[in-house]
C-alpha positions in Angstrom: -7.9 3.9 -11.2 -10.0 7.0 -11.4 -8.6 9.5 -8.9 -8.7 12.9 -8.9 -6.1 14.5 -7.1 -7.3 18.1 -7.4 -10.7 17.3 -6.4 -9.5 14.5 -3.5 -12.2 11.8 -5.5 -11.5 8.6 -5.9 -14.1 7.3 -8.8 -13.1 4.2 -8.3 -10.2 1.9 -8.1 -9.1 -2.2 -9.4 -6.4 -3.6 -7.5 -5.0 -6.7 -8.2 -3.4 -8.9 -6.4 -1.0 -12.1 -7.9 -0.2 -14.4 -4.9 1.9 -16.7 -7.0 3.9 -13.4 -7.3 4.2 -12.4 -3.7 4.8 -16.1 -3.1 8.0 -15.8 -5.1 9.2 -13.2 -3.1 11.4 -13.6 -0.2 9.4 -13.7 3.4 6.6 -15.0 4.9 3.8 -15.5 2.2 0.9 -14.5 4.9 2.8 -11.6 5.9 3.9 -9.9 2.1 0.5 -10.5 1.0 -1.3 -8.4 3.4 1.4 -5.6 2.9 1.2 -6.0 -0.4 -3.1 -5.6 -0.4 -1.9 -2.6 2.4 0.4 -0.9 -0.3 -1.6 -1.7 -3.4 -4.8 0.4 -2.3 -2.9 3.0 -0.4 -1.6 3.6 -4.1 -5.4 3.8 -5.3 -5.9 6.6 -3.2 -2.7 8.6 -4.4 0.3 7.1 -1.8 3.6 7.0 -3.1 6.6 4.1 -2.4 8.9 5.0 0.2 12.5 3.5 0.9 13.2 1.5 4.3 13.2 1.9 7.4 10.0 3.4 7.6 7.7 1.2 9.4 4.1 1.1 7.3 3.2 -0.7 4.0 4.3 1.9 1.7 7.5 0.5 1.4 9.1 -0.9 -1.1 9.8 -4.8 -1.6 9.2 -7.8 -0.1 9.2 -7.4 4.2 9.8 -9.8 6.6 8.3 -8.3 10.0 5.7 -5.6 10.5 4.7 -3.2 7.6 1.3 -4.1 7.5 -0.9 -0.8 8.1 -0.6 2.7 7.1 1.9 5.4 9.1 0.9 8.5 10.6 1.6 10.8 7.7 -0.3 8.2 5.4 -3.2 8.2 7.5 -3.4 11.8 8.1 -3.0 12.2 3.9 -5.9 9.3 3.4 -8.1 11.0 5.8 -8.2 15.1 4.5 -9.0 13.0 1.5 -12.3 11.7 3.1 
């Protein structure tokens, strides 16, 4: 990743995803991998984990409900960025 926090640039990012990982998680497979993609390029644009019970994908772990978009403070972060 090649973000810049000073200058709010992100270069350029790689994320990775391992489904056989998230698949050995507990919770529905469908629903941790789409948090997990979520949570993966929030961090590619400078996020940070959080612990429960926040609602959005920056949380840590494996979820079983919800948690599959960014929260308000995220979103506001993501877009001064941009």
């Amino acid at each position: 990743m090649t973000y810049n926090p000073s200058s709010g640039i992100c270069g350029k990012a790689i994320v990775t995803l391992w489904p056989e990982v998230i698949a050995a998680e507990a919770g529905p497979f469908l629903l941790n991998l789409n948090k997990t993609a979520c949570h993966e390029v929030g961090h590619s644009v400078g996020q940070t984990h959080h612990d429960p019970p926040y609602g959005d994908c920056l949380v840590r772990g494996p979820v079983s409900t919800g948690h599959v978009q960014y929260g308000g403070v995220h979103k506001g972060y993501i877009n001064d960025l941009f």
